[in-house]
C-alpha positions as CSV (number, residue, x, y, z in Angstrom):
1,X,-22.9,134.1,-123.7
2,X,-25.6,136.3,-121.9
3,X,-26.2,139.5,-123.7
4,X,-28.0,142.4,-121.6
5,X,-29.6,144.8,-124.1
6,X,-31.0,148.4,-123.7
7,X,-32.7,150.7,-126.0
8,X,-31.8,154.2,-126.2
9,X,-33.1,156.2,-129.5
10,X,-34.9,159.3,-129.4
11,X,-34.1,162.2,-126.7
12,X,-36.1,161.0,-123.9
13,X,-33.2,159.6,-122.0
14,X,-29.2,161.5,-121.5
15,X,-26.3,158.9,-122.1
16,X,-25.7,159.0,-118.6
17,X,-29.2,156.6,-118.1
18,X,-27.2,154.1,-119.9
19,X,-24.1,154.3,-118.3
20,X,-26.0,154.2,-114.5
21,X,-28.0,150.8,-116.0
22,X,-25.0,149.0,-116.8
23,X,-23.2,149.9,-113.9
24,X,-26.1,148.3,-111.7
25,X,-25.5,145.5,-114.2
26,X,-22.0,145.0,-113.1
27,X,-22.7,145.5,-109.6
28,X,-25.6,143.0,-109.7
29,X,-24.8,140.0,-112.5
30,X,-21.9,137.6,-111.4
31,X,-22.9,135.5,-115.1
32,X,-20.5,136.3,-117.6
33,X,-22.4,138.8,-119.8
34,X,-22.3,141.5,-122.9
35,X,-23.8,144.7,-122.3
36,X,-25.4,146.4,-125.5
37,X,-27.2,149.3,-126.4
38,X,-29.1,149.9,-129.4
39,X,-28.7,153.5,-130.0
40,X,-28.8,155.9,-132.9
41,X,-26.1,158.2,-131.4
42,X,-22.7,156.9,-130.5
43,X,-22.5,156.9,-126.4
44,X,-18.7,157.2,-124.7
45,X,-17.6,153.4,-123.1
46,X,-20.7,151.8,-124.4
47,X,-21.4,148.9,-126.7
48,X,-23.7,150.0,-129.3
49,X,-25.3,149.0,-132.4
50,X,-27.9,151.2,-134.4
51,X,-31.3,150.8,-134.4
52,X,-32.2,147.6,-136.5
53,X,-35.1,148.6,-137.6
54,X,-36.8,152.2,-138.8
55,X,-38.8,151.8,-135.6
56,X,-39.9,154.9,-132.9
57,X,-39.3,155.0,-129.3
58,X,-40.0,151.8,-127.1
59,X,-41.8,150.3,-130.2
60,X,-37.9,149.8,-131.3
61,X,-37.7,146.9,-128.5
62,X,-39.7,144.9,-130.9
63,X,-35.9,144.4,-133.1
64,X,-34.8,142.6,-130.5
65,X,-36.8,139.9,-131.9
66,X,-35.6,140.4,-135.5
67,X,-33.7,137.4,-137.0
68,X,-29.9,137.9,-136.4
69,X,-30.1,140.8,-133.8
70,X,-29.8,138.8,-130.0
71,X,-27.8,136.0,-129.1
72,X,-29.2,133.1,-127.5
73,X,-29.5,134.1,-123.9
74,X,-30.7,137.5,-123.4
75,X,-31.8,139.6,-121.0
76,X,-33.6,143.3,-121.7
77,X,-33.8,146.6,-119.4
78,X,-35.6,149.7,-119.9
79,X,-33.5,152.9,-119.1
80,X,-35.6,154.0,-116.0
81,X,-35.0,150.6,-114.0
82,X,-33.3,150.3,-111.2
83,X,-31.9,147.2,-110.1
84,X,-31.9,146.5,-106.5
85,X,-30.6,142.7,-106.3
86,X,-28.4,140.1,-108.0
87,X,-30.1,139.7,-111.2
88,X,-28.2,136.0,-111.2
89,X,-31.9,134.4,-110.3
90,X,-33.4,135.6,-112.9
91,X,-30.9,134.8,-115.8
92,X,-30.9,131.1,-114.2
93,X,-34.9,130.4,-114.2
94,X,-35.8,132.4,-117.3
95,X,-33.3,133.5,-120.0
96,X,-33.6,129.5,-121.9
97,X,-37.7,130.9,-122.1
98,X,-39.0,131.7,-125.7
99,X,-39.9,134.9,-123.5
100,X,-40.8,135.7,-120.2
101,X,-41.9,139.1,-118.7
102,X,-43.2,140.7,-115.6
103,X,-47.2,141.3,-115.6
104,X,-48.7,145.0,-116.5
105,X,-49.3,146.1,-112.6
106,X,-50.6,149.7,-114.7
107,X,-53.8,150.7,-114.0
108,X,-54.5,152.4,-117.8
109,X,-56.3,149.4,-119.2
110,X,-54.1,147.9,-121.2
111,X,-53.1,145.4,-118.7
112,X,-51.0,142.1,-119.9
113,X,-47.3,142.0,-120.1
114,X,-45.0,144.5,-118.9
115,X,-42.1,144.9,-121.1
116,X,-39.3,147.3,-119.1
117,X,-37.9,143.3,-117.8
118,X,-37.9,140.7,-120.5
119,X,-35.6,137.2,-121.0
120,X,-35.5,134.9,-123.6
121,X,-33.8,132.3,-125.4
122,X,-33.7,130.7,-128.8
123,X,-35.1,131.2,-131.9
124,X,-39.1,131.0,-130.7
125,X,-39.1,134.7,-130.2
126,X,-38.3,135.7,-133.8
127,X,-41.4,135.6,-134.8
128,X,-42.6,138.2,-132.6
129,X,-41.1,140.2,-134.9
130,X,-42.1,138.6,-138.1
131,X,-45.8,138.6,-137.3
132,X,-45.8,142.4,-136.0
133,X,-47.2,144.7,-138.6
134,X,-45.0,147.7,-138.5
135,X,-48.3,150.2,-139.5
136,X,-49.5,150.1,-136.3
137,X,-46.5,151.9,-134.6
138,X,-47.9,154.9,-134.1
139,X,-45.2,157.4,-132.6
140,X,-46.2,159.3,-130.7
141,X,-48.7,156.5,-129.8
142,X,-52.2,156.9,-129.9
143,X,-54.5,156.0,-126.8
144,X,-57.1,155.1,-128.7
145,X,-58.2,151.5,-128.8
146,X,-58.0,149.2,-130.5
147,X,-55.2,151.0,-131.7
148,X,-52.1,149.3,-129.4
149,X,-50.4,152.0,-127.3
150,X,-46.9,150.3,-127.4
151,X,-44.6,146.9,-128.0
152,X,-45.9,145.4,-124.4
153,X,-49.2,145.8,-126.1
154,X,-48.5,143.7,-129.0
155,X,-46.6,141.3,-127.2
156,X,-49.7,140.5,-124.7
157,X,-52.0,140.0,-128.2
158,X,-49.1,137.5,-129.4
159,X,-49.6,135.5,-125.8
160,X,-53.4,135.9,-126.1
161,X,-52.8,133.9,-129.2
162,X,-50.7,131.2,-128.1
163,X,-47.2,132.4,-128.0
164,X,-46.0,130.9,-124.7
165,X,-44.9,134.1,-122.6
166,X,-43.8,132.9,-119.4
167,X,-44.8,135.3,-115.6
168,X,-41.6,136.3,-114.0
169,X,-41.9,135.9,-110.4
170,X,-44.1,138.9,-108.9
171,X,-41.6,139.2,-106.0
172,X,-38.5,139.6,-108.1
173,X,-39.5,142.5,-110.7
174,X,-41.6,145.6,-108.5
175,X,-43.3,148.8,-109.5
176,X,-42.0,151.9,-107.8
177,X,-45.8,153.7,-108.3
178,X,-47.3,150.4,-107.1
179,X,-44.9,148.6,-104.8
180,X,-42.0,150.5,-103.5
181,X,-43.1,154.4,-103.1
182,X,-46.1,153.2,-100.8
183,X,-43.8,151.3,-98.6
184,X,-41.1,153.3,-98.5
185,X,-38.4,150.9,-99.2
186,X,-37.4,148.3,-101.3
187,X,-39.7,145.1,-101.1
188,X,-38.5,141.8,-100.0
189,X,-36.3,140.0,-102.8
190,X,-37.3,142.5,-105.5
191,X,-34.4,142.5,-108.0
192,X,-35.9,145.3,-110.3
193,X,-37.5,148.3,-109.8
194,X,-39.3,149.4,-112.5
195,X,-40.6,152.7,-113.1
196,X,-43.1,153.0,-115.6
197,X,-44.5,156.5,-116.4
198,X,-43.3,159.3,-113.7
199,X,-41.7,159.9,-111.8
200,X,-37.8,158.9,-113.4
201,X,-35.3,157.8,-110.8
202,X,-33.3,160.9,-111.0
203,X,-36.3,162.8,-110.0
204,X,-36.5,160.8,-107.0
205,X,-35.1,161.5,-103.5
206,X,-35.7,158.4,-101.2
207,X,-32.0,157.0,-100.4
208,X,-32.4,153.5,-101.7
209,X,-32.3,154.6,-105.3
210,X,-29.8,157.2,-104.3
211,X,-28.0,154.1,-103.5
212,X,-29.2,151.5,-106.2
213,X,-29.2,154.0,-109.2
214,X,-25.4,155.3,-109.5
């Protein structure tokens, strides 16, 4: 079965972030699915399981990828997405991948894989995980390279040297700073939104995510 995972530790998101992402989950995935939340606080109508791992903040997305933690057809969304189409396309062309993600659209230099969207299938991504050495998760992180700001970070050095990371289709996964804010709607056949740095959806007021996001 499909598991969709989130990752909620730390106090930078309110329970109710998870509750509005699996919602748009329901709303959005026909595929028989699991909805999970790695968590280190108990959240009301939620599947959770603690952190699996000591790791801080987003760097904690790297357990997925520990031995024994995901199924074998999963699918991962950070909080501040929102999902805007049936997510059915993109479970069916990239969840049997050893991983795929969207490309970095940010501008801060890091560039490489973008890690708020990620599928994968299999055993091939456990050694993500086993090759990550944990002394370099800064938290809070450090922008100072070659120090790696976050998990995306790590994961682009792991496809610069030959793990096979697969590009999800540009169309389907968007950037509200990028894509959506500057045209003022959703674009064509975007699936996911993704909001990486500020604003957050709930500080947003355009009616498509007034829609989408509830």
């Amino acid at each position: 079965m499909l598991t969709v995972w989130c990752v909620c530790v730390g106090d930078g998101y309110k329970h109710d972030y998870v509750h509005i992402l699996r919602n748009m989950v329901r709303r959005n995935l026909s595929i028989e699915h699991r909805f999970v939340c790695i968590s280190d606080r108990h959240i009301d109508g939620i599947d959770t399981i603690g952190p699996p791992t000591n790791l801080q903040g987003w760097w904690q997305k790297l357990s997925l990828f520990k031995a024994g933690v995901a199924g074998e057809t999963n699918l991962y969304l950070d909080l501040d997405v929102v999902v805007t189409g049936s997510l059915d396309e993109l479970v069916a062309r990239y969840s049997d991948k050893p991983l795929a993600t969207p490309w970095n659209w940010a501008r801060s230099g890091h560039g490489g894989c973008q890690s708020s969207v990620m599928l994968w299938g299999g055993k091939d991504a456990y050694t993500i995980y086993d090759e990550f050495p944990h002394e370099i998760a800064h938290w809070p992180p450090i922008n100072k390279p070659p120090i790696l700001w976050g998990d995306q970070e790590f994961i682009t050095t792991r496809r610069h040297n030959g793990f096979p990371v697969t590009q999800i289709d540009a169309d389907l996964v968007k950037s509200y700073k990028y894509h959506a804010k500057p045209m003022g709607r959703v674009p064509d056949n975007c699936r996911v939104v993704v909001f990486h740095g500020k604003p957050d959806p709930h500080e947003c007021s355009e009616q498509w995510i007034k829609d989408a996001w509830c």
